[in-house]
C-alpha positions in Angstrom: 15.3 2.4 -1.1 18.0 1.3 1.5 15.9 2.0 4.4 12.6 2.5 4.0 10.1 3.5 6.0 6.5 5.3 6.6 6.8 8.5 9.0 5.0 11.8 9.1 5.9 14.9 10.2 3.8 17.9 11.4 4.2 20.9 8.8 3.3 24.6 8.2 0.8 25.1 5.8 1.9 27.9 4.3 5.9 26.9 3.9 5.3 23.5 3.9 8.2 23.4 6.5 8.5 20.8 9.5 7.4 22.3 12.5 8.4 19.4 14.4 10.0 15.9 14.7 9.5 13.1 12.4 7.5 10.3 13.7 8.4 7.2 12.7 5.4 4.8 12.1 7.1 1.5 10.5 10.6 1.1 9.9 11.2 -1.8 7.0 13.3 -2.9 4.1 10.1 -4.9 2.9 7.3 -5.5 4.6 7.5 -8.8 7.2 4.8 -10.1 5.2 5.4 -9.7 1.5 8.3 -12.4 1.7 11.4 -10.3 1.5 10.2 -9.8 -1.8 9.3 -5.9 -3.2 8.9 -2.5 -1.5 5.9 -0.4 -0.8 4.7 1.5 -4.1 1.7 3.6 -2.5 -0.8 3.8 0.2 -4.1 5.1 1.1 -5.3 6.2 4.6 -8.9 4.7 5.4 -11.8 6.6 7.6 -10.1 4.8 10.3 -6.6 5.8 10.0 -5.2 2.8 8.8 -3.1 2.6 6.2 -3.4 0.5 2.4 -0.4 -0.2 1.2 -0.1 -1.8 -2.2 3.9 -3.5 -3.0 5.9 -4.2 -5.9 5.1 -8.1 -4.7 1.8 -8.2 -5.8 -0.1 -7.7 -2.8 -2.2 -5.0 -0.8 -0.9 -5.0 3.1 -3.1 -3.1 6.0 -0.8 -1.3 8.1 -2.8 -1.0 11.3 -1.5 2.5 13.1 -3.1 2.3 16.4 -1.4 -1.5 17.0 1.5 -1.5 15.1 0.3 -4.3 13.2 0.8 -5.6 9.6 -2.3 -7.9 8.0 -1.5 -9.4 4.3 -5.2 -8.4 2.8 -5.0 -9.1 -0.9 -2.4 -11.1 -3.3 0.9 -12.3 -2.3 4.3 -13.2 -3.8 3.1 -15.8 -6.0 -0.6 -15.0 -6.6 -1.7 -14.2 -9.6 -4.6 -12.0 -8.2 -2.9 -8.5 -7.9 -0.4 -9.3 -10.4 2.3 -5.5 -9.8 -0.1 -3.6 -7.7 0.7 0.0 -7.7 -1.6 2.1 -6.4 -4.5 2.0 -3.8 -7.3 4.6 -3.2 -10.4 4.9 -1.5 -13.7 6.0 -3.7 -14.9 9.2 -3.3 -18.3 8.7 -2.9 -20.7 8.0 -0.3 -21.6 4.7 -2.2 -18.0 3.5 -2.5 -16.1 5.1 0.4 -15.5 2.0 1.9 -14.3 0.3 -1.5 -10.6 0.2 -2.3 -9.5 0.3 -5.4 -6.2 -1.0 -6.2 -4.7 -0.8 -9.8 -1.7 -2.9 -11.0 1.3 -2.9 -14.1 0.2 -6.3 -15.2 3.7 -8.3 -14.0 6.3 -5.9 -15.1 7.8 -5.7 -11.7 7.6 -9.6 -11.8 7.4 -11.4 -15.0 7.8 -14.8 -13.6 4.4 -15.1 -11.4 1.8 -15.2 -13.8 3.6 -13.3 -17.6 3.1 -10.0 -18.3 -0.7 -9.0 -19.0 -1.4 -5.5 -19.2 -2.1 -3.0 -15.6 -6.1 -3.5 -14.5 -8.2 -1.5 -12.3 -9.5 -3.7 -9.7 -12.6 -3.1 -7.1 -12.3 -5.1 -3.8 -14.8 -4.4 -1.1 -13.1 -4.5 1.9 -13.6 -3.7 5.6 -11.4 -0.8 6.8 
């Protein structure tokens, strides 16, 4: 948790050994726009090839691959709307591929913006 950052690396499918060099993609302690506040928890990769990323700040960031860029999408430091998001995912279906759903510890990770209250699932409709 030092340095963290997202990278991939191409792999053999069999071994599961690199087969080449790691790619950096973004290279941060916390994300520019979660305040210097939390680290990434997870991610999800949209139709597009952007990335999801929910932090431990309450908040869902869109990591945007092709321009390098970072857009604050949900939540925030001090909003109570994505109190401890955790995860994001994309549905499954044809219906709901475009849906991301993002679900949340309820505060643990921060008590002090809105007490703790339990993790929820929530459903935001979003455009990738």
């Amino acid at each position: 948790f030092q340095s963290p950052l997202l990278a991939r690396v191409p792999y053999h499918a069999r071994n599961a050994t690199a087969v080449g060099p790691v790619e950096v993609i973004f290279e941060s302690a916390t994300f520019p726009l979660n305040e210097g506040r939390g680290q990434a928890d997870d991610f999800a990769f949209d139709r597009a090839g952007n990335v999801w990323l929910s932090s431990a700040s309450s908040s869902v960031v869109k990591l945007d691959l092709k321009r390098k860029t970072q857009t604050l999408v949900a939540g925030g430091p001090d909003d109570p709307v994505l109190v401890g998001s955790t995860s994001t995912t994309f549905g499954r279906t044809k219906r709901d591929r475009d849906v991301l759903y993002i679900t949340t510890n309820g505060g643990i990770s921060d008590p002090s913006v809105a007490g703790l209250s339990g993790g929820f699932e929530h459903k935001v409709a979003l455009r990738s």
